[in-house]
C-alpha positions as CSV (number, residue, x, y, z in Angstrom):
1,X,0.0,0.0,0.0
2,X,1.3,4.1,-1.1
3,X,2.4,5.5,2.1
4,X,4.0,8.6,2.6
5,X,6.9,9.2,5.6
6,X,9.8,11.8,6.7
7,X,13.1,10.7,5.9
8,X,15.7,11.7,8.3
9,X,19.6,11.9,7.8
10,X,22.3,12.6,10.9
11,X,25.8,12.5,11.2
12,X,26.4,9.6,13.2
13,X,23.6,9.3,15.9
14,X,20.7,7.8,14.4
15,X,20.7,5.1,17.0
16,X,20.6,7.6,20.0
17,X,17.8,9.6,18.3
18,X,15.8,6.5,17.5
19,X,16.0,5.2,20.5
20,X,14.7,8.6,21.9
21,X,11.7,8.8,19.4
22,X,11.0,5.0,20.6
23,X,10.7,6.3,24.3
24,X,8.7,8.7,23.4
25,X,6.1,7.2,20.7
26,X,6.6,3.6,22.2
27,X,6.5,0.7,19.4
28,X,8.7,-1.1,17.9
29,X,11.5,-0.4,14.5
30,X,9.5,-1.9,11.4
31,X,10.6,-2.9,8.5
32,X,13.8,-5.3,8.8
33,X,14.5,-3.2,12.6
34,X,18.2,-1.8,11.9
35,X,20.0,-2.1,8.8
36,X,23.5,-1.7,9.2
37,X,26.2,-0.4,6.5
38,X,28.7,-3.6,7.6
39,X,25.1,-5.4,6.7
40,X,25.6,-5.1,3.2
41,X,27.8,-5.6,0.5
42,X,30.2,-2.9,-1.2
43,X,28.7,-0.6,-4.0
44,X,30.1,-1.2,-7.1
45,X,32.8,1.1,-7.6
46,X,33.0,2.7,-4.2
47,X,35.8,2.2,-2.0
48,X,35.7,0.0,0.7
49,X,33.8,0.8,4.0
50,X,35.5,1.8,7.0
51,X,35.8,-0.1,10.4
52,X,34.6,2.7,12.2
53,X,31.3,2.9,9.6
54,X,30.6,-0.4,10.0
55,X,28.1,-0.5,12.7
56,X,26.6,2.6,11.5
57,X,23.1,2.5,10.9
58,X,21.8,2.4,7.0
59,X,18.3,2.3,7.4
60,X,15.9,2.3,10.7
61,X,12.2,3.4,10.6
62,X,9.5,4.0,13.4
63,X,5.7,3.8,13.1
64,X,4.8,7.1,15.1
65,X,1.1,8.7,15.0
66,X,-1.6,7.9,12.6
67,X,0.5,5.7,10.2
68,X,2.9,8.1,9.6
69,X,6.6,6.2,9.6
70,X,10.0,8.6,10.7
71,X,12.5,7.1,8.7
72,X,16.1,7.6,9.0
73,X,19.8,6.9,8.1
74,X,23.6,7.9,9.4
75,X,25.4,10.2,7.0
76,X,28.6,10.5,8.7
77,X,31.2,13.1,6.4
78,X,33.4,10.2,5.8
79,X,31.0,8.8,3.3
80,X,30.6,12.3,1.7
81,X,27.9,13.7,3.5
82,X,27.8,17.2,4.8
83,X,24.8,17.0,7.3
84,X,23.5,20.6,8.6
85,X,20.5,20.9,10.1
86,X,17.8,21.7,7.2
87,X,18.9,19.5,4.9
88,X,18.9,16.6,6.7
89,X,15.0,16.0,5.8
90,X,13.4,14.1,2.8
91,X,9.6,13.4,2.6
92,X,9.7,10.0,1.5
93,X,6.8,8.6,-1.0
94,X,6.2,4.6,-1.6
95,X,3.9,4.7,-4.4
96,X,2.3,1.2,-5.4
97,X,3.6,1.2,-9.3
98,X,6.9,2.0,-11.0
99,X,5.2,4.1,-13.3
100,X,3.3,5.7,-10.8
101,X,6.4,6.3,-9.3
102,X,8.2,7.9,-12.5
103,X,5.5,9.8,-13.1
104,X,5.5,11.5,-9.4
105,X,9.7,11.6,-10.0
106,X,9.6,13.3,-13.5
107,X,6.7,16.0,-11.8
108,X,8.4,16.9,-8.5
109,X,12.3,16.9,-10.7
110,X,11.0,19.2,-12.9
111,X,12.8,22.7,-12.5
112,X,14.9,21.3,-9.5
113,X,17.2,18.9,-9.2
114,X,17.8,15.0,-9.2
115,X,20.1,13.7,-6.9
116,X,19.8,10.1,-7.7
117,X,18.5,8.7,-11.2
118,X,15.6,6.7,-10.7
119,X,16.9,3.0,-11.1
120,X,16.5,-0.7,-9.3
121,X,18.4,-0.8,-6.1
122,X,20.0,-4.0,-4.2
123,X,17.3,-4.0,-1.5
124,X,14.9,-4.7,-4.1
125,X,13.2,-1.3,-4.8
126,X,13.1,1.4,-7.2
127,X,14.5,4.4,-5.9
128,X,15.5,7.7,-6.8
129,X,16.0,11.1,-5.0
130,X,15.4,14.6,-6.2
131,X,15.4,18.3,-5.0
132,X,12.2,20.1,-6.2
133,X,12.4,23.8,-8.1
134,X,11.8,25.0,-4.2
135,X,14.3,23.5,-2.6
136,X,11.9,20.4,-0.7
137,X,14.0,16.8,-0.7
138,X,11.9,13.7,-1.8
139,X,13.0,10.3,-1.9
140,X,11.1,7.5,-4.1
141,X,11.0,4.3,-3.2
142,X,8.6,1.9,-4.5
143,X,8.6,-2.0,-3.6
144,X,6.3,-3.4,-6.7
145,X,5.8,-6.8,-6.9
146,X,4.6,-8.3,-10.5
């Protein structure tokens, strides 16, 4: 089913905040619960992942208040990331179709900027990223299954 949830990036302390919002909203992580970077295999072409990334967390989300998911990963500087505070947030969509999803992707790009091409990822979505004309981050990630 389409949801729709905020996608959150920080430097290196996903896990304290997560574990915070948990305290707070109660629950439990959904999805796979934490997704590690040592959890996964090398992207092509990248260099190899440091020790000290290793345990860093790639992918955690939170079922919070009327359905609505907080989503988040570590983007630590020595992966290239340059975290500041207001442009660490995404609105994430999960539409139900890949074409339903290219079509939302070409609409919100249009004007801004794409940050990551639309394309089939190793966790089994299709994903893409993209700034739009006023400067709101989306992410696209859509899990169809024919």
């Amino acid at each position: 089913m389409a949801r729709t949830s905020t996608y959150l990036n920080f430097p290196r302390n996903t896990e304290e905040v997560f574990n915070f919002y948990k305290s707070v909203f109660g629950g439990e992580f959904s999805g796979n619960g934490i997704a590690r970077f040592g959890d996964f295999p090398p992207a092509e072409g990248m260099p190899p992942l440091a020790e000290k990334d290793k345990n860093l967390i790639m992918h955690i989300e939170l079922p919070i208040l009327g359905g609505h998911v907080l989503m988040a990963t570590d983007a630590p500087e020595s992966m290239g990331f340059n975290v500041n505070m207001g442009n660490n947030v995404h609105i994430m969509l999960e539409p139900d179709t890949k074409e339903d999803t290219k079509n939302l992707f070409e609409d919100l790009s249009a004007g801004g900027r794409i940050t990551m091409d639309l394309q089939d990822m190793f966790w089994g979505a299709y994903y893409g990223a993209c700034t739009d004309k006023f400067g709101v981050q989306w992410m696209f990630n859509c899990n169809e299954k024919k």
